[in-house]
C-alpha positions as CSV (number, residue, x, y, z in Angstrom):
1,X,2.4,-51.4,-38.0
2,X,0.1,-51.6,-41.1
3,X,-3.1,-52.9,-40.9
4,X,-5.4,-54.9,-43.6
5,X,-9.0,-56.1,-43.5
6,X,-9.7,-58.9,-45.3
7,X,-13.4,-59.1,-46.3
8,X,-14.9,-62.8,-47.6
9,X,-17.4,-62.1,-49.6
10,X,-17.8,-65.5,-51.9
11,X,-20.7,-67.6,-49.7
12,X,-24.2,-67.8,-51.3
13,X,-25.8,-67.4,-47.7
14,X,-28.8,-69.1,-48.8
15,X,-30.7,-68.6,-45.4
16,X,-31.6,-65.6,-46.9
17,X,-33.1,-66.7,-49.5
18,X,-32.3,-67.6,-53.1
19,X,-30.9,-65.3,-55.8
20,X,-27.8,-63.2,-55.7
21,X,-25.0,-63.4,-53.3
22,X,-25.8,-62.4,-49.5
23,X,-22.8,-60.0,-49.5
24,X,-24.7,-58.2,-53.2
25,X,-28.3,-58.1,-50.9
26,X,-29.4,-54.6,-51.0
27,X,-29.5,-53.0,-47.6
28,X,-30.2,-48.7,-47.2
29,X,-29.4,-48.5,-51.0
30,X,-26.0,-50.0,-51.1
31,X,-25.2,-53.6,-50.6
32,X,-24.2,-55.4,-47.9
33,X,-20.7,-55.8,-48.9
34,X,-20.6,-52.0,-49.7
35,X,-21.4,-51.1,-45.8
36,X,-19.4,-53.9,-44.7
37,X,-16.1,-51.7,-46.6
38,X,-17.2,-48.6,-44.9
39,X,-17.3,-50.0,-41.2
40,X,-13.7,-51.0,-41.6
41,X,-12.4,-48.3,-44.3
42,X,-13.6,-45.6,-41.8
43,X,-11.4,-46.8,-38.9
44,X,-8.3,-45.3,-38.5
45,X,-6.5,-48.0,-38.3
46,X,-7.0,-49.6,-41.1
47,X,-4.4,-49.0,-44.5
48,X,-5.9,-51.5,-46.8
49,X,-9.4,-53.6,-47.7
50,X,-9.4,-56.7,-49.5
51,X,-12.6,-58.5,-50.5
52,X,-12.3,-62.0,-51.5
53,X,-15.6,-62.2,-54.0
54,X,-16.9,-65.0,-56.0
55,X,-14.1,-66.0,-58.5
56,X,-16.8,-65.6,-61.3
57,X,-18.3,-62.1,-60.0
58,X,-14.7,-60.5,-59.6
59,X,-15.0,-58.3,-62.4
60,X,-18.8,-57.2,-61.7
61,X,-17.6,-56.7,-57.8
62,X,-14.7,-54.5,-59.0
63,X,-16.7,-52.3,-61.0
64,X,-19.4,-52.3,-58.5
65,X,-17.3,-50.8,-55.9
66,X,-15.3,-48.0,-58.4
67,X,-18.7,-46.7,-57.8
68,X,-17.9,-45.8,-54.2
69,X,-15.1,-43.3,-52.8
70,X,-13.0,-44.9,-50.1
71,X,-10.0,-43.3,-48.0
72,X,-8.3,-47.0,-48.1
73,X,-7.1,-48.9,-50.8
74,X,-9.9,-51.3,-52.1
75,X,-8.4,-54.5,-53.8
76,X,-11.2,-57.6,-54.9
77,X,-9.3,-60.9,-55.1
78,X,-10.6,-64.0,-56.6
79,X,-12.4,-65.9,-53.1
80,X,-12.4,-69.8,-52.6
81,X,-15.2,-72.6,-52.0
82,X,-15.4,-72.2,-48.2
83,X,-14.6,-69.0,-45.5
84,X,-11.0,-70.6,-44.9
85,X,-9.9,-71.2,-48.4
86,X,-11.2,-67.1,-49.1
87,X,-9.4,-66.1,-46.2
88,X,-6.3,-68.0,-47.4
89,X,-6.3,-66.9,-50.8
90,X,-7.0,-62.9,-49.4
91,X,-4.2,-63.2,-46.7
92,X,-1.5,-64.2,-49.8
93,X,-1.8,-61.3,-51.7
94,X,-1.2,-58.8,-48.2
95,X,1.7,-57.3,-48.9
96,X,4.9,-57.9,-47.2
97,X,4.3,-54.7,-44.9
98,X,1.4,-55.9,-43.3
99,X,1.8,-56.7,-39.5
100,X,-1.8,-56.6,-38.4
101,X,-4.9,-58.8,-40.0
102,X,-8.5,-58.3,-39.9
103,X,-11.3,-60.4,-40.7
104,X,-14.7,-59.1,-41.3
105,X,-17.8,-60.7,-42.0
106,X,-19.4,-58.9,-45.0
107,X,-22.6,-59.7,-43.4
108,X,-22.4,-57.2,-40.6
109,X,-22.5,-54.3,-42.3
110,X,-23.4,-52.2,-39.6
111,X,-20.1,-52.7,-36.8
112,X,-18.8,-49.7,-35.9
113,X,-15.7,-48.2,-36.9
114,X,-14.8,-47.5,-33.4
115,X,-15.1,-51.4,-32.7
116,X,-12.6,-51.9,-35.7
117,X,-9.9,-49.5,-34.0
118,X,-10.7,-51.4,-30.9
119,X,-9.6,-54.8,-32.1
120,X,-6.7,-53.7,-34.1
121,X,-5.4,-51.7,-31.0
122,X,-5.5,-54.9,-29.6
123,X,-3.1,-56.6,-31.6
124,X,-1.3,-53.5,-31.8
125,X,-0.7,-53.5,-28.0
126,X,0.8,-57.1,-28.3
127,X,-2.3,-59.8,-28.2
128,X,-1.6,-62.5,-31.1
129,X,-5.3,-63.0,-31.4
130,X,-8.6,-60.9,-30.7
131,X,-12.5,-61.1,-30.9
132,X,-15.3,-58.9,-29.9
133,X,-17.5,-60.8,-27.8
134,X,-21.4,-60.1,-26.4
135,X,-23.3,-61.5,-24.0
136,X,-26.3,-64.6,-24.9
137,X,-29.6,-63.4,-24.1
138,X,-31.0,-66.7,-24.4
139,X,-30.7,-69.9,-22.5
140,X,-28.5,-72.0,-24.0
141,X,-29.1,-76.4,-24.2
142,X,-27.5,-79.0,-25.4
143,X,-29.9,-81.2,-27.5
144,X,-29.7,-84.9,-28.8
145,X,-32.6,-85.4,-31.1
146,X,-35.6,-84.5,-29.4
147,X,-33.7,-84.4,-25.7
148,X,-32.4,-82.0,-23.6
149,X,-28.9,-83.3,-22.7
150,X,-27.7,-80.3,-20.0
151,X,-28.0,-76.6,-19.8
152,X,-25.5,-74.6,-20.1
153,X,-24.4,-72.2,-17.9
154,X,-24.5,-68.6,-20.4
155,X,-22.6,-66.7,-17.7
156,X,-19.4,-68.3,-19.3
157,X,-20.5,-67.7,-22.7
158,X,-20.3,-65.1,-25.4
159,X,-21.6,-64.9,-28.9
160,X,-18.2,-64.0,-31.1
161,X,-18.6,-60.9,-33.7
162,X,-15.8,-59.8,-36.6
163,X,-13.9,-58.0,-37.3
164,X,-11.5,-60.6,-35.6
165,X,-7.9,-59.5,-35.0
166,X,-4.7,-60.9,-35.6
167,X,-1.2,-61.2,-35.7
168,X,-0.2,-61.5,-39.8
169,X,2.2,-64.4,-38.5
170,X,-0.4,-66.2,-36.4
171,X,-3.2,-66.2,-38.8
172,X,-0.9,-67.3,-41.8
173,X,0.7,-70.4,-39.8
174,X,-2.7,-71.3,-39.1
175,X,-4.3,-71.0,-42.8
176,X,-0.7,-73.0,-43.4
177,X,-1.6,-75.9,-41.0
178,X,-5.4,-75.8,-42.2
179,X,-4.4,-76.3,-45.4
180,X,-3.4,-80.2,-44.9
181,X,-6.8,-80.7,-42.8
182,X,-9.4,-83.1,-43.8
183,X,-12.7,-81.6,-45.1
184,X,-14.7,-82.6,-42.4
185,X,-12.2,-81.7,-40.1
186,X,-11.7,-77.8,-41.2
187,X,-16.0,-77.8,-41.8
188,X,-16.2,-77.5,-37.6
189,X,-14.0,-74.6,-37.3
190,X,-16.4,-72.0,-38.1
191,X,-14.3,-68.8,-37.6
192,X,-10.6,-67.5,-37.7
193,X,-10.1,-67.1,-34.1
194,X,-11.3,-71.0,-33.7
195,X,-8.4,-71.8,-36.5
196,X,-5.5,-69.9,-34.5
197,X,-7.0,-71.3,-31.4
198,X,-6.7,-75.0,-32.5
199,X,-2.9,-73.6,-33.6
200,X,-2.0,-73.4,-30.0
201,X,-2.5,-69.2,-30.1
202,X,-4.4,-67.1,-27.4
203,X,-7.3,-65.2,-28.0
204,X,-8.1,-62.2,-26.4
205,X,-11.9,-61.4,-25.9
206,X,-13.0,-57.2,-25.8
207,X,-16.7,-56.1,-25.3
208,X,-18.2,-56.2,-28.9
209,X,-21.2,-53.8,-30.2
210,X,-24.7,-55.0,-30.4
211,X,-24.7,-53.7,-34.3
212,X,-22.1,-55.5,-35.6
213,X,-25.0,-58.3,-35.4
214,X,-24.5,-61.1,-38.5
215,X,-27.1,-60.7,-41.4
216,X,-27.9,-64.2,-41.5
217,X,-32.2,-64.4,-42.3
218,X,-34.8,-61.8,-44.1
219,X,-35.7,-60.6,-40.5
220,X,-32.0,-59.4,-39.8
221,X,-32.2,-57.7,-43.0
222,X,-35.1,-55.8,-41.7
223,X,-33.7,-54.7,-38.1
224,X,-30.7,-53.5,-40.1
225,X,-32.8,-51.5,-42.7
226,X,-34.4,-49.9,-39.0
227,X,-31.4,-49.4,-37.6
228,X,-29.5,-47.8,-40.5
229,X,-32.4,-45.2,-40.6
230,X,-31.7,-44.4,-36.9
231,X,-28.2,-43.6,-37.6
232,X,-29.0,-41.6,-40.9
233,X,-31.3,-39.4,-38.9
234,X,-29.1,-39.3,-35.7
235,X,-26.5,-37.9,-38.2
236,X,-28.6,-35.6,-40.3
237,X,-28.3,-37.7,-43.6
């Protein structure tokens, strides 16, 4: 079974602030995107990477990453105006002997390869659908306005990390059916695994890694630029 990781990389991620791209933000030298490729590009598992980047910056991704020597094949394919549409457009140019699909956020650049192998396994092993999952820390409300409608009980819930797994089948029916979906419909369903879920398919939850951790505000940026220099010591780089 061959495996692909499909990387969008065409949001603006404005909460960290204005200028270029999130996925182009500089993190440990490199871009985000850049250490986003190597998480998944050092698993075993995986044959093939392809990064769905802004449809304008294609070109001036492409280049950016002949700078960088990978042990998988790197394609860059034109993104689209939302997550599902860059997904979509990424998951039609797999090619026909791909059986297994990952989805990787290019905002956390720092999961480990190991967690890549994991969720691919996974699917390999039969599952249709897979996500790593953490614990909350926090206590977690539901809020109307300014009121506190009802705790929540966090022993049931998990915060959901990439790279998601799937079935090529499962996540392709479900970008199918998506497709005919209202706007404000398809704007709730924040993630892959919540698409194939809403398909009908089973998801499978496996322990996730406390640095595959989104890059979502300037201070993530900073625990990241910490923790990268922890691991670059640790490994005598």
């Amino acid at each position: 079974m061959r495996t692909a990781a499909i990387i969008p990389a065409a949001g603006r991620g404005e909460r960290l602030g204005p200028g270029i791209p999130k996925a182009l933000r500089v993190l440990g030298g490199a871009p985000l995107l850049v250490h986003a490729i190597r998480a998944v590009d050092q698993a075993r598992s995986v044959d093939l990477v392809v990064v769905a980047a802004p449809p304008d910056d294609v070109t001036a991704v492409e280049r950016l990453l002949a700078d960088y020597e990978w042990g998988s094949d790197v394609h860059v394919v034109p993104g689209g105006q939302d997550r599902h549409g860059s997904v979509a457009r990424a998951l039609a140019t797999l090619p026909a002997d791909v059986d297994v699909v990952l989805v990787h956020d290019a905002a956390r650049p720092l999961a480990p390869p190991e967690l890549v192998d994991a969720v691919a396994m996974t699917i390999r092993h039969g599952a249709d659908a897979c996500v790593p999952v953490v614990p909350l820390a926090d206590t977690v409300k539901v809020v109307a306005g300014d009121k506190v409608v009802r705790t929540l009980d966090r022993s049931e819930l998990r915060a959901v990390q990439t790279p998601q797994g799937f079935r090529r089948a499962a996540l392709a029916t479900a970008h199918a059916w998506a497709a005919g979906l209202p706007v404000d419909e398809l704007s709730v369903i924040t993630d892959d695994a919540g698409l194939v879920e809403c398909h009908g398919v089973s998801v499978v939850a496996i322990p996730g890694a406390e640095e595959a951790f989104k890059v979502t505000r300037p201070l993530d940026l900073l625990v990241a630029e910490a923790l990268l220099t922890r691991r670059r010591a640790a490994s005598g780089r």
